[in-house]
Backbone bond lengths (Angstrom), bond angles and torsions (degrees), N, CA, C in turn:
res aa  C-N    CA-C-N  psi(-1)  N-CA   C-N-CA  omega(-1)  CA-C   N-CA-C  phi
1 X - - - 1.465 - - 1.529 110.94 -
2 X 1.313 117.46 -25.92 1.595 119.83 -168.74 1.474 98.33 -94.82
3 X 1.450 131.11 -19.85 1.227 138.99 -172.03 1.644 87.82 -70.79
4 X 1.539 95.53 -59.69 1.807 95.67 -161.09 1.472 109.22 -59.06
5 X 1.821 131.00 -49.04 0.793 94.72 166.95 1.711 159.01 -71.42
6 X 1.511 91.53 0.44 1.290 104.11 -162.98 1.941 92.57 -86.22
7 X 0.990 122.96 -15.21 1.449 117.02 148.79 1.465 133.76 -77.45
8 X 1.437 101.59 -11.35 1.589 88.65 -169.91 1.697 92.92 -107.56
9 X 1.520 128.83 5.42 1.310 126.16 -170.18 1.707 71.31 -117.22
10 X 1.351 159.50 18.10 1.761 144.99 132.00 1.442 103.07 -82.15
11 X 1.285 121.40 -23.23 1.594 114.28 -179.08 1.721 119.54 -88.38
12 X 1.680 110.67 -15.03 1.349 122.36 172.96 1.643 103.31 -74.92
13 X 1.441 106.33 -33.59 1.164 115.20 -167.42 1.559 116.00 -70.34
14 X 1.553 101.04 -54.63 1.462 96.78 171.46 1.518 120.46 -53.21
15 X 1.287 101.37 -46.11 1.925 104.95 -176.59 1.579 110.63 -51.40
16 X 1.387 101.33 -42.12 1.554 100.33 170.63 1.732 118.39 -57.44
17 X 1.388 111.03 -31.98 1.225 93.30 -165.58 1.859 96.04 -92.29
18 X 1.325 108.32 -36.35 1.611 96.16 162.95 1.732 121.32 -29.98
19 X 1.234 101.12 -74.21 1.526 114.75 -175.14 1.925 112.59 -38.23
20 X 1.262 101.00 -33.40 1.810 124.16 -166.89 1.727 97.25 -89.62
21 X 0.963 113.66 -64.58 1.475 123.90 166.51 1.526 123.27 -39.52
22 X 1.673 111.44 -41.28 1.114 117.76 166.52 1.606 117.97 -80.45
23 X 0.960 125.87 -22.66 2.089 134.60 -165.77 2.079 74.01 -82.44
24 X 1.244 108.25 -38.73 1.789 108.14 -166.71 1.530 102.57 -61.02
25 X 1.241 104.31 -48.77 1.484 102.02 -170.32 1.396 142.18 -78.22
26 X 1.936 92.54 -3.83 1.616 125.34 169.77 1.201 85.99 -55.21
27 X 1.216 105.97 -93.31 1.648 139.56 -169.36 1.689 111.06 -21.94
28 X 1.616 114.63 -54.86 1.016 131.84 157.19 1.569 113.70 -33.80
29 X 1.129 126.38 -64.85 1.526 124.04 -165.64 1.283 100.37 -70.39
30 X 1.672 124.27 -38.52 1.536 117.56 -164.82 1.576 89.31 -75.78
31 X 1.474 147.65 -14.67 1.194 104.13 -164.13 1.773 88.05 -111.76
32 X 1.101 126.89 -4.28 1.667 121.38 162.94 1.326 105.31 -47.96
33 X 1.746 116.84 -53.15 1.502 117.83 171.36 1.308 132.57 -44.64
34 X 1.489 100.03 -48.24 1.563 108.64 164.80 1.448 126.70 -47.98
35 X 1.432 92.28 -55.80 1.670 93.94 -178.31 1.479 127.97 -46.49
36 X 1.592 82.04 -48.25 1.890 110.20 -163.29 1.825 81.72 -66.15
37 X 0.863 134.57 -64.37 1.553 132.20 178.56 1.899 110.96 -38.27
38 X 0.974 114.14 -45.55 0.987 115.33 165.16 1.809 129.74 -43.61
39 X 1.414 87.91 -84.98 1.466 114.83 162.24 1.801 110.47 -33.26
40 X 1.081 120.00 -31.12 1.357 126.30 173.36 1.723 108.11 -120.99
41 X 1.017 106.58 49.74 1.490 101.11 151.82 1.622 119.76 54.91
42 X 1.641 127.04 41.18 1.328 118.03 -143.23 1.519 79.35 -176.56
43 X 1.849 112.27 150.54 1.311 120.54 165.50 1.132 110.66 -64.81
44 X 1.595 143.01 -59.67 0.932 106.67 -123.79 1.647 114.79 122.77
45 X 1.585 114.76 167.88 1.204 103.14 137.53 1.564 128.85 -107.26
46 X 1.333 123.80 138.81 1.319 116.69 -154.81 1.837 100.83 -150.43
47 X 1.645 109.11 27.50 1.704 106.96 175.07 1.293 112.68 -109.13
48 X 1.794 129.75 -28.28 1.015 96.36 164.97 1.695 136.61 -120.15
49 X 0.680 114.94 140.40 1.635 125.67 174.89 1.738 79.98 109.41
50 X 1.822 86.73 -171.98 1.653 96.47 171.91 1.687 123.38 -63.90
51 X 1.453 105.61 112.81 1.313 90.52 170.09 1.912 111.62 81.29
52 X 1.452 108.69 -7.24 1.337 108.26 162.99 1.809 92.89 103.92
53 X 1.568 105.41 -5.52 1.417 98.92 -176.82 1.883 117.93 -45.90
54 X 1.024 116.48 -27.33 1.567 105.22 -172.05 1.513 106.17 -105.09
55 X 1.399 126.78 8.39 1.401 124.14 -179.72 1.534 102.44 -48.75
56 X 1.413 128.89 -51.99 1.712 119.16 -177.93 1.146 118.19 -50.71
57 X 1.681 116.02 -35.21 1.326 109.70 -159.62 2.077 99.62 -83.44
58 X 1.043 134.19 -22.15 0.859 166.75 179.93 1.975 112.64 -70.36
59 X 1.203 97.18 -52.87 1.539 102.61 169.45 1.693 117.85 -76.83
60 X 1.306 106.93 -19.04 1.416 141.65 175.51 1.669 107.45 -67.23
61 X 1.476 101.71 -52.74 1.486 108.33 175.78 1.196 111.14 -53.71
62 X 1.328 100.29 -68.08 1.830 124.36 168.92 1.624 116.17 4.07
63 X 1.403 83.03 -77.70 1.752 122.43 -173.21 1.691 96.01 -68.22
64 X 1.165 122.60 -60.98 1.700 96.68 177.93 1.369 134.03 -64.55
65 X 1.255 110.70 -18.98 1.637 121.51 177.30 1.484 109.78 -89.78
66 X 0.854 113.95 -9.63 1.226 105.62 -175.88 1.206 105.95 -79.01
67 X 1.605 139.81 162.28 1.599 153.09 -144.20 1.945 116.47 -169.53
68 X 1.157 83.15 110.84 1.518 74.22 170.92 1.476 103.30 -135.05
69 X 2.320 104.60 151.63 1.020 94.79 -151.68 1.555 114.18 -101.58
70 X 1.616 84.74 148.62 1.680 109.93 -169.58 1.758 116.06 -19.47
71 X 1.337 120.41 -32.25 1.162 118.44 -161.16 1.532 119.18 -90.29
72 X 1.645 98.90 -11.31 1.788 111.66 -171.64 1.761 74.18 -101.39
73 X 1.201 161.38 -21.11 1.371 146.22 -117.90 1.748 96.69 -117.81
74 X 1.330 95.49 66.48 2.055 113.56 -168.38 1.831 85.44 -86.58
75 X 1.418 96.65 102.09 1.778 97.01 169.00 1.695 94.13 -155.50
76 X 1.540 110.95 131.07 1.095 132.27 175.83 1.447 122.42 -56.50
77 X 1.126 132.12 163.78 1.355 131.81 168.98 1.754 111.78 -59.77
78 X 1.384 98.67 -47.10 1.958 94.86 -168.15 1.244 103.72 -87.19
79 X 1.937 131.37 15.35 1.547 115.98 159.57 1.664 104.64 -88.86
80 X 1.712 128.33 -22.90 1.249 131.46 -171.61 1.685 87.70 -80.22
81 X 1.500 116.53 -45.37 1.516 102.89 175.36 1.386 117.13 -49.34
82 X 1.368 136.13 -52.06 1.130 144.80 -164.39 1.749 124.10 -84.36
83 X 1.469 84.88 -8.46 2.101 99.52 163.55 1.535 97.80 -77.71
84 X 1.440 109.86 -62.70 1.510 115.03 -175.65 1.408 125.83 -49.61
85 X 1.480 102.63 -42.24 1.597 98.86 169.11 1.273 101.40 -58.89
86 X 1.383 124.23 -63.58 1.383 115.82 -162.72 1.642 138.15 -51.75
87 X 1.225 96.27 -11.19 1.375 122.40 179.26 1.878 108.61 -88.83
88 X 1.862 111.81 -30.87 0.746 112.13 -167.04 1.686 112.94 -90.90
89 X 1.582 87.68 -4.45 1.697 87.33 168.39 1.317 117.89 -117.83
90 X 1.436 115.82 22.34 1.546 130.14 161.27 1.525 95.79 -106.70
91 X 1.374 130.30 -7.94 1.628 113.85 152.63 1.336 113.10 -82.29
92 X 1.584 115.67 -27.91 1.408 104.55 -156.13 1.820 88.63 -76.18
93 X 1.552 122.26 -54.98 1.145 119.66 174.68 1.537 117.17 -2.15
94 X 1.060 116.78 -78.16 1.488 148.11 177.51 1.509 107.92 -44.79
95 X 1.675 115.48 -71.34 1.552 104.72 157.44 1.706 114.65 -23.17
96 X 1.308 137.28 -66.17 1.256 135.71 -149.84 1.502 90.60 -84.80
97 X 1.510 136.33 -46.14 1.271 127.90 167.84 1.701 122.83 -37.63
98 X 1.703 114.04 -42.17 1.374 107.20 -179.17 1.505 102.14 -110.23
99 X 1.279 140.68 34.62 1.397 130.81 104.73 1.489 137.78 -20.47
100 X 1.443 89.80 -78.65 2.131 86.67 -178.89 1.757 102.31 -68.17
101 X 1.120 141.45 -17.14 1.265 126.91 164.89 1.590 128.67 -79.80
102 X 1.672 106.15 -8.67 1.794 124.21 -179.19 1.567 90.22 -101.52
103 X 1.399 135.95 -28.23 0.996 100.33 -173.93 1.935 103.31 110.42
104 X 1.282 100.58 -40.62 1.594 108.82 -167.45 1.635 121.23 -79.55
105 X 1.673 112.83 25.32 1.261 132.51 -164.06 1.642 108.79 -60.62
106 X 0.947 138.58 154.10 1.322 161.97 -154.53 1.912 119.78 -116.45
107 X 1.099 128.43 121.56 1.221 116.56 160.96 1.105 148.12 -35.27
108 X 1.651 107.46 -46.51 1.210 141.14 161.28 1.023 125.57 -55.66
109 X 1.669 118.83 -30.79 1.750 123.06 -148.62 1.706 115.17 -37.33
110 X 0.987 122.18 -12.44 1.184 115.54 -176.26 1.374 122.80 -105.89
111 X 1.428 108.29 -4.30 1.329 146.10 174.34 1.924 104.29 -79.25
112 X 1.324 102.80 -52.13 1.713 116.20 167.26 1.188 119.66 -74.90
113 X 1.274 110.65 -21.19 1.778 107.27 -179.70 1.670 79.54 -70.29
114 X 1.405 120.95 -97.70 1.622 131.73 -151.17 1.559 112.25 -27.21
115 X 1.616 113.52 -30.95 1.090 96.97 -179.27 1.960 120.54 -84.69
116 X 1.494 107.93 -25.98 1.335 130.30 157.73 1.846 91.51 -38.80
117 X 1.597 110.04 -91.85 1.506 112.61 -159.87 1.660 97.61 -42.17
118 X 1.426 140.35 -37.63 1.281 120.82 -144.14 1.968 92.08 -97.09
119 X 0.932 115.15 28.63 1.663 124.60 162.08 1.264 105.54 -95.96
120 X 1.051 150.20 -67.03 1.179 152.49 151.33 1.074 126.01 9.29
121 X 1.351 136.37 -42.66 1.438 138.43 146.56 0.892 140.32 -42.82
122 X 1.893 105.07 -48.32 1.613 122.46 155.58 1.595 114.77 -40.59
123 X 1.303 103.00 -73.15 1.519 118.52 -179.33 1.651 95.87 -23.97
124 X 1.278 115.29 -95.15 1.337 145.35 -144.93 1.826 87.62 -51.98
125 X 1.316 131.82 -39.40 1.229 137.60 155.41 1.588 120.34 -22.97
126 X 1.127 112.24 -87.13 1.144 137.15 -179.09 1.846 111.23 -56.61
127 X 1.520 112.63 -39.20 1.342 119.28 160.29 1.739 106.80 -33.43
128 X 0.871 85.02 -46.34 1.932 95.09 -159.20 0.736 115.34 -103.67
129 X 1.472 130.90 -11.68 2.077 124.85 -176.27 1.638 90.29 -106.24
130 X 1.765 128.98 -13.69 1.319 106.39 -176.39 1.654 111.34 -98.67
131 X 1.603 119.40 3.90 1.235 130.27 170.90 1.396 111.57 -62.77
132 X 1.124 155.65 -7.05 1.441 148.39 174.16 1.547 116.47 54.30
133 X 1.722 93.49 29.73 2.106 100.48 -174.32 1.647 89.53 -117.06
134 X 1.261 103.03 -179.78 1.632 99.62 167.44 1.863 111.37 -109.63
135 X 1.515 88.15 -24.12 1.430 101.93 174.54 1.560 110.75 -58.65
136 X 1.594 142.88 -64.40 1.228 131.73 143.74 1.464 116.62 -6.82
137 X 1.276 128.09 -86.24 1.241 145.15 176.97 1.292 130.29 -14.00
138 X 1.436 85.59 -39.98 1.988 112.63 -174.17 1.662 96.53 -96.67
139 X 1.194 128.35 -28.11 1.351 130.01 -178.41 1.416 109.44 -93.62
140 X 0.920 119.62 -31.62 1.625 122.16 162.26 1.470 133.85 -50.25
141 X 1.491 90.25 -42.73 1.635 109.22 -176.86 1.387 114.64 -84.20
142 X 1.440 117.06 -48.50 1.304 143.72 145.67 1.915 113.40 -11.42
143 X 1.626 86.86 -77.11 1.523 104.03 166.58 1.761 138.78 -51.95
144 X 1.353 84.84 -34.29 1.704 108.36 -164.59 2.282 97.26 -89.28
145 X 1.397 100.33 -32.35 1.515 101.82 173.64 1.453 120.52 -87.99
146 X 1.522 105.82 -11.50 1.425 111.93 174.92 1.642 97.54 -100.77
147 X 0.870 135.07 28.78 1.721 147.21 178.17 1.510 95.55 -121.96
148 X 1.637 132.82 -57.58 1.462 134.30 -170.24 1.502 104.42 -64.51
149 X 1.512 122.73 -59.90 0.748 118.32 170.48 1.431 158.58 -57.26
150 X 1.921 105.60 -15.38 1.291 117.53 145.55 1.428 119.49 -77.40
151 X 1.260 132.18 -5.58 1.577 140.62 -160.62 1.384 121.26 -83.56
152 X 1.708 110.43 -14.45 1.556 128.11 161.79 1.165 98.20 -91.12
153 X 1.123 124.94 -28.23 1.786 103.04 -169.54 1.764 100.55 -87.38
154 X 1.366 121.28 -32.85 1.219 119.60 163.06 1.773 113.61 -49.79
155 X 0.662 106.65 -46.12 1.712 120.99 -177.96 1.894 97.32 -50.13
156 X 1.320 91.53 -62.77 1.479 102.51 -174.43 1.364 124.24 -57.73
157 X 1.683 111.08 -38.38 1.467 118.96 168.93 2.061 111.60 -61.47
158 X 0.870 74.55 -43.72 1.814 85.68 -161.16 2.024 93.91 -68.59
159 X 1.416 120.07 -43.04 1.593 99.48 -171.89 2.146 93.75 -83.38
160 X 0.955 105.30 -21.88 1.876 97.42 170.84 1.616 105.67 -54.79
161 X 1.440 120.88 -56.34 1.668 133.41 179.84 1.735 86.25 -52.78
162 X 0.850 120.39 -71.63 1.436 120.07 -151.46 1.954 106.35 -56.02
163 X 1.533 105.30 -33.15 1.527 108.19 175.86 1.702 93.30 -65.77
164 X 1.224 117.31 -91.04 1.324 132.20 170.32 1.599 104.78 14.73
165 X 1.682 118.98 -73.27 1.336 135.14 -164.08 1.598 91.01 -74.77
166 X 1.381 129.15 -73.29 1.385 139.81 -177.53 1.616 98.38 131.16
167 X 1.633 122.30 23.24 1.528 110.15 -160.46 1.834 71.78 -168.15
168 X 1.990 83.05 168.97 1.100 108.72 173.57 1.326 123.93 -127.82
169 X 1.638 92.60 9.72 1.631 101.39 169.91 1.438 114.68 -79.65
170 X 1.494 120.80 155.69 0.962 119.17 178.37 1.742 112.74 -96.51
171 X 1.152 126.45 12.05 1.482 145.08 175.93 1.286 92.22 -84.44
172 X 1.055 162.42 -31.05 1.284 156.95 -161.86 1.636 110.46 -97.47
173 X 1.663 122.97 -19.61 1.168 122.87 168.75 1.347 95.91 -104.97
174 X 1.075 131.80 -60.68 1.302 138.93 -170.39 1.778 107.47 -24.59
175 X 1.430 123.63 -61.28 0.897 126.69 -167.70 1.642 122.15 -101.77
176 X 0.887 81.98 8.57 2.223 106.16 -171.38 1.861 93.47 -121.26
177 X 0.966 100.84 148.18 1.820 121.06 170.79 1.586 105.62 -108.57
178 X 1.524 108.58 82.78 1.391 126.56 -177.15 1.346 108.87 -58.20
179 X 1.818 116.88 -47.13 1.592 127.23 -151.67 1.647 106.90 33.20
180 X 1.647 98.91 69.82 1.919 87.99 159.30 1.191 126.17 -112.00
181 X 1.739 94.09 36.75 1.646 84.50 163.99 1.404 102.17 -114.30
182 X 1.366 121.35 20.24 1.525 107.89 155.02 1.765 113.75 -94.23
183 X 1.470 106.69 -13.60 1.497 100.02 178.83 1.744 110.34 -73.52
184 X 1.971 104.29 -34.33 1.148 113.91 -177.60 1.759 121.59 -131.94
185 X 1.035 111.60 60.77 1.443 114.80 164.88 1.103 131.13 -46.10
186 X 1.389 131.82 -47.36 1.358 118.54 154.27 1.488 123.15 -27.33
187 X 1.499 107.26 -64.12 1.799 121.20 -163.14 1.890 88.84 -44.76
188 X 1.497 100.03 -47.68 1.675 113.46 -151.55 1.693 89.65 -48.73
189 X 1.537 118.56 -63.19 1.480 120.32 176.46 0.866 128.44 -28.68
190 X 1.508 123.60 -55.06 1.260 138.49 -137.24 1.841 78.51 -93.65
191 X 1.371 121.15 -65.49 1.616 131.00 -152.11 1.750 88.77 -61.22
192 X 1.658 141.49 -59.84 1.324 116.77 156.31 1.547 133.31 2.95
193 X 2.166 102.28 -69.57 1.438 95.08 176.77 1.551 116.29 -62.53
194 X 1.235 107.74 -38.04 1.249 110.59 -165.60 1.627 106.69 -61.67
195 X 1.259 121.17 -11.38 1.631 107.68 -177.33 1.480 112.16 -94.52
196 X 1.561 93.12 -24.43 1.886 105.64 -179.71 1.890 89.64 -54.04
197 X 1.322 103.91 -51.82 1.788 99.28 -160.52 1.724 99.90 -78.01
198 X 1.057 124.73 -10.35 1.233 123.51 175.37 1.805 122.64 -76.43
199 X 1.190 85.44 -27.18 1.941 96.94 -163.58 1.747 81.29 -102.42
200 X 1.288 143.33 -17.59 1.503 144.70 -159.70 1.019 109.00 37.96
201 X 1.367 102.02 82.03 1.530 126.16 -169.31 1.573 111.80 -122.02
202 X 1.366 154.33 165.08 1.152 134.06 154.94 1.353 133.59 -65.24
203 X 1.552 141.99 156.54 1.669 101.64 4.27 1.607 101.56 -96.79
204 X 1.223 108.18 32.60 1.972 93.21 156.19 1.484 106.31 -136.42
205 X 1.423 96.92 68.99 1.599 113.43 150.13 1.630 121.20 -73.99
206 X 1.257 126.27 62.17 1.470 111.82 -159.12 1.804 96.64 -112.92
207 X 0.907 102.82 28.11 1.552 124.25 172.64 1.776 88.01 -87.46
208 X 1.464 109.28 -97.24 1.818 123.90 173.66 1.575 118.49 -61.90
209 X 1.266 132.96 -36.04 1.216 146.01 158.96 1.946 84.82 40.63
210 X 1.384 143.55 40.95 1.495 151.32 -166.39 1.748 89.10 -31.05
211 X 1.353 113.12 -57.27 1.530 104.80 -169.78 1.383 129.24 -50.65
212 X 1.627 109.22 -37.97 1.543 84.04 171.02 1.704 90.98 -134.82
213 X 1.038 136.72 54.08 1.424 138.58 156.40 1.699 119.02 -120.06
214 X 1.450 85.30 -17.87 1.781 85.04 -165.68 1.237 118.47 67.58
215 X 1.533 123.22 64.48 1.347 118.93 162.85 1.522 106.30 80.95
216 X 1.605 117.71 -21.44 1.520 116.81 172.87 1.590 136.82 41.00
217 X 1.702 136.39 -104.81 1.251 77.95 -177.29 1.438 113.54 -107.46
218 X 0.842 122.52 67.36 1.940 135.95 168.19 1.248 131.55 -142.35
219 X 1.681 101.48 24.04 1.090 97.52 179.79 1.454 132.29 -77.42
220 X 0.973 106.70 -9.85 1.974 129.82 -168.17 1.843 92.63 -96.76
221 X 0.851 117.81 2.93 1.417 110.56 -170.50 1.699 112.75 -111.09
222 X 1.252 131.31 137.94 1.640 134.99 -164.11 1.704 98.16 -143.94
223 X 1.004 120.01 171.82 1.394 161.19 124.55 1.828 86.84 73.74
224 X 1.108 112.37 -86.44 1.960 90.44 -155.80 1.511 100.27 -100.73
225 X 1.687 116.87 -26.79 1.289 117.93 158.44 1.828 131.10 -40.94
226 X 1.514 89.08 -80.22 1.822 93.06 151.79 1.221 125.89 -27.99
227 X 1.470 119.24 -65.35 2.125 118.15 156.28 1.013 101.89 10.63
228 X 1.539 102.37 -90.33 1.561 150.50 -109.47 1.799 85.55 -83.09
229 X 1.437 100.75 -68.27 1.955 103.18 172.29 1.549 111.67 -56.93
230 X 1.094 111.18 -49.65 1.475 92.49 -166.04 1.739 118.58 -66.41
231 X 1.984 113.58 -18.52 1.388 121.38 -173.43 1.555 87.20 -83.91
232 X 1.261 124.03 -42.91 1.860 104.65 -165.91 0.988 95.89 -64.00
233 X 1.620 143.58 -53.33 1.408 130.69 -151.97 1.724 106.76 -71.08
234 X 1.378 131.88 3.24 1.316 125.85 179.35 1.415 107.70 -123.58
235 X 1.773 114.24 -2.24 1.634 121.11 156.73 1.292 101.69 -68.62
236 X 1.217 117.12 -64.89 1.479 133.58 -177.75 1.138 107.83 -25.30
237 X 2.013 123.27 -57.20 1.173 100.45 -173.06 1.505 127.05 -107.01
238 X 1.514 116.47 23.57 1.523 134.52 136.18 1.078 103.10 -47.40
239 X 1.111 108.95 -75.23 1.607 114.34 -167.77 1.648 114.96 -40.55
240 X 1.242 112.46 -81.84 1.548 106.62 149.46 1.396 124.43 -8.44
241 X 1.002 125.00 -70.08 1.166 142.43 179.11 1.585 119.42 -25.26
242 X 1.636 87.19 -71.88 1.564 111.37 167.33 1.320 122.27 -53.78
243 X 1.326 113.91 -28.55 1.397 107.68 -173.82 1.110 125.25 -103.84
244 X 1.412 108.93 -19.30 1.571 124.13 140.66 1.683 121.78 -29.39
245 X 0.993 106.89 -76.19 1.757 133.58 159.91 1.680 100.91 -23.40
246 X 1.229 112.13 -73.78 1.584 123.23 -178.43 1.382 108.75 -43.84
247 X 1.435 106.80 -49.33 1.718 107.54 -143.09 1.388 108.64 -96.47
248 X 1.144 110.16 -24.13 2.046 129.51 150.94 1.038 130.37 -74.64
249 X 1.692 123.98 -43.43 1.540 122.69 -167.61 1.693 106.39 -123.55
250 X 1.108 113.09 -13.02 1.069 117.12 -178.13 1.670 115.63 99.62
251 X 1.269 111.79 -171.36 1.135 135.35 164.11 1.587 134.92 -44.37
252 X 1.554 124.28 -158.97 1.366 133.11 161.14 1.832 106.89 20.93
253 X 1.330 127.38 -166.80 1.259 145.62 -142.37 1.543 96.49 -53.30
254 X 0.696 88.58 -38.24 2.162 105.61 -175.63 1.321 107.30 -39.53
255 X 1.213 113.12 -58.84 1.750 140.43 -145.04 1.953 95.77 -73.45
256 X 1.612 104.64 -33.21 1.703 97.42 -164.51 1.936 84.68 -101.45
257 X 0.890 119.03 -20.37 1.655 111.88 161.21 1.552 127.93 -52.41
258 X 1.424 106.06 -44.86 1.526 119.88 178.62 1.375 106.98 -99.93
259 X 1.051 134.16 -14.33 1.885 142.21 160.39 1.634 118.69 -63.49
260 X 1.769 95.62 -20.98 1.568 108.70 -177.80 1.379 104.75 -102.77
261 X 1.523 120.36 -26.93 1.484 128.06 166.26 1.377 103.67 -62.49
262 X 2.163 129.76 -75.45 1.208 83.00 -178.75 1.570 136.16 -106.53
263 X 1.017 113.62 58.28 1.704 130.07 135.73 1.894 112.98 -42.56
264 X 1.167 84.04 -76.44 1.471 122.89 177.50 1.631 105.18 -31.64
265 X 1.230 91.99 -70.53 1.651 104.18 169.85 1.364 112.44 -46.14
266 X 1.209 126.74 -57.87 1.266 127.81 -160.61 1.595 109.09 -64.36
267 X 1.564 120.88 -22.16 1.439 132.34 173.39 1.816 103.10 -76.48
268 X 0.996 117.01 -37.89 1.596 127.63 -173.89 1.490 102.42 -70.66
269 X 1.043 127.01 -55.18 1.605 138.18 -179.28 1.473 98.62 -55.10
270 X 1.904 133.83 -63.31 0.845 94.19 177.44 1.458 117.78 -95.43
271 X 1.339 163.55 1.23 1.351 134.14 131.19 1.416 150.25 -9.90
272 X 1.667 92.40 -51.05 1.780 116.41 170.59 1.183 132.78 -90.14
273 X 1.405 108.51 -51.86 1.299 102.37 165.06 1.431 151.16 -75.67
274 X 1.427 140.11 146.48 1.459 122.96 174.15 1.413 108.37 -98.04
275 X 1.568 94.61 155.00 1.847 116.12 -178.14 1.444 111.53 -55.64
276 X 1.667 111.79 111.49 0.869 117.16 155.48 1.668 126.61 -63.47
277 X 1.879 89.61 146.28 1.959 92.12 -158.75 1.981 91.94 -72.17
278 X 0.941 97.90 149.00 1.690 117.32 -171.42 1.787 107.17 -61.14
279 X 1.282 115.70 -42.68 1.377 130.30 177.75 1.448 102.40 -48.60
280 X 1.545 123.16 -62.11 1.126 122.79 -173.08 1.413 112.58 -79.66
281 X 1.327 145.85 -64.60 1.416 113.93 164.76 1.223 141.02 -21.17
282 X 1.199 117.54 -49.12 1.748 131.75 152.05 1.229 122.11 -22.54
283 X 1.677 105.78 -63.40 1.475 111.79 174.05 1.419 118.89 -68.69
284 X 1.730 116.25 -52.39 0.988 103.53 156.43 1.497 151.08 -35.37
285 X 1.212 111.40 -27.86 1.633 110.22 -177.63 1.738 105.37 -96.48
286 X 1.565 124.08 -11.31 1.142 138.83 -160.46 1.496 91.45 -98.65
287 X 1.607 114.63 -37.24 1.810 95.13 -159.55 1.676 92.79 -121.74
288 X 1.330 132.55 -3.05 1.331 122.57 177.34 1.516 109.60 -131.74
289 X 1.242 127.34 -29.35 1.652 116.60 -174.37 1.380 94.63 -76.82
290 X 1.559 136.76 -78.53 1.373 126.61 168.26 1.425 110.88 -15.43
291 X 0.806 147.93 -36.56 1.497 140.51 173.67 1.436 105.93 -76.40
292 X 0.975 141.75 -49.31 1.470 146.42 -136.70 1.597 83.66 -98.87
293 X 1.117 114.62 -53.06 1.935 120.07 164.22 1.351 122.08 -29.57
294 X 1.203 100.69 -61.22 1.947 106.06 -176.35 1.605 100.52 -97.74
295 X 0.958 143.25 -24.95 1.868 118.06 140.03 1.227 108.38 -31.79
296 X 1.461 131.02 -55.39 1.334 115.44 -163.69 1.226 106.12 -67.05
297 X 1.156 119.66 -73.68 0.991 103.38 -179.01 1.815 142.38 -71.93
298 X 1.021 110.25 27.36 1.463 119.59 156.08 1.444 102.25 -73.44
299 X 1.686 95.87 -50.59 1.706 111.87 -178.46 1.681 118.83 -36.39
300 X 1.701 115.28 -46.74 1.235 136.33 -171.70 1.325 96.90 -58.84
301 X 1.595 116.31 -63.65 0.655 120.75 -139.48 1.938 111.84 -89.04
302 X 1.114 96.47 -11.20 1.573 93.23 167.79 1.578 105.01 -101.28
303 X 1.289 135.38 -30.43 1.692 113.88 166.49 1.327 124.40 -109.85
């Protein structure tokens, strides 16, 4: 009986933080809009509610009512598989998020994050090879190799944190003010790019790459499907976000200061920067971040 509840008070928990995570990520998109409006000389959106406050909830409507008909609606079994996964690892996300706040934290946790993030590839896979476009296809693959290929260097960041701490719980940063990004600034850099290409964000959006894919791999997708991708990919990079915050600066007041920085960032990256060509990131993370990785940690590991 104490087993069961002590699972079904981690499953209230996650839903809570879903539900909270999601009201975040309204809010979140309307003020990416803002900014990016900003940053370019332009309101914004600013007609409905106060100040444009309810435009998400509203674009939200949009997107669920909308209908298209059944007979043009050519979508395979493993792209409805690959919404669902994807959704199911923007719940699981969230599970491991309302852990350190339930109390019900894990030894491993950092052991469950990598394997959580390394689904993500699949997903974004299957998004795009079950669309029957080529444009998907090319953004999928695109997407899904720029996911493998940050996924050692993720590997590499997370067991360096874990030497660093002496654990792989995340209770031990979470609630302690580690500062390891003064022991390791590099990792801190490098794990940045790696979230831009993780969340397929700019400038290595080569998932959507809009300029020469056309929207890439979602384009065949509308109304509650579309949702479903476009809300995980901006859980995702909360999520990110947060754990960024944790796994560098630590814990307590700090953690929602630098969680709001990179937010922040993630609007700046794409505003400012331009798309890096795909060839060279590739190489880059293949012939110099892997290196710059196991220096460190040789580094860790002898002082």
């Amino acid at each position: 009986m104490l087993l069961f509840l002590s699972w079904f008070y981690l499953f209230l928990s996650g839903l809570l933080s879903f539900i909270l995570i999601m009201v975040l990520v309204a809010f979140f998109i309307l003020a990416e809009r803002k900014i990016l409006g900003y940053m370019q000389i332009r309101k914004g959106p600013n007609k409905v509610g106060i100040m444009g406050l309810l435009q998400s909830f509203a674009d939200l409507l949009k997107l669920i009512i909308k209908y298209k008909v059944p007979f043009f609606l050519v979508r395979s079994w493993l792209s409805w598989f690959s919404v669902f996964l994807l959704v199911l690892i923007g719940c699981s996300y969230c599970v491991l998020y309302s852990t350190l706040y339930s109390g019900f934290t894990s030894a491993n946790w950092l052991l469950w994050f990598l394997v959580v993030a390394g689904l993500t590839g699949y997903s974004l896979l299957g998004v795009g090879w079950g669309s029957f476009s080529k444009y998907s296809l090319l953004g999928s693959i695109r997407s899904a190799f720029g996911s493998v290929t940050f996924e050692a260097s993720f590997m590499c960041v997370i067991i360096i944190v874990g030497l660093v701490v002496s654990s792989y719980d995340m209770a031990s940063l979470f609630y302690d003010n580690w500062l390891v990004v003064l022991v390791l600034p590099g990792c801190y850099a490098l794990w940045l790019v790696g979230i831009l290409c993780e969340s397929n964000r700019t400038p290595f959006d080569y998932g959507e790459s809009e300029s020469e894919l056309v929207s890439g791999l979602n384009i065949e997708y509308c109304n509650v499907p579309f949702t479903c991708l476009f809300a995980c990919e901006y859980l995702i990079m909360y999520i990110f976000s947060w754990v960024t915050s944790v796994f560098f600066f630590g814990g307590g007041f700090i953690m929602y200061f630098f969680c709001l920085f990179h937010l922040v960032f993630f609007i700046w990256s794409r505003a400012t920067l331009p798309r890096v060509r795909y060839d060279y990131f590739v190489s880059f993370m293949w012939k110099w971040c892997l290196l710059i990785f196991v220096y460190s940690f040789f580094v860790v590991l002898v002082f």
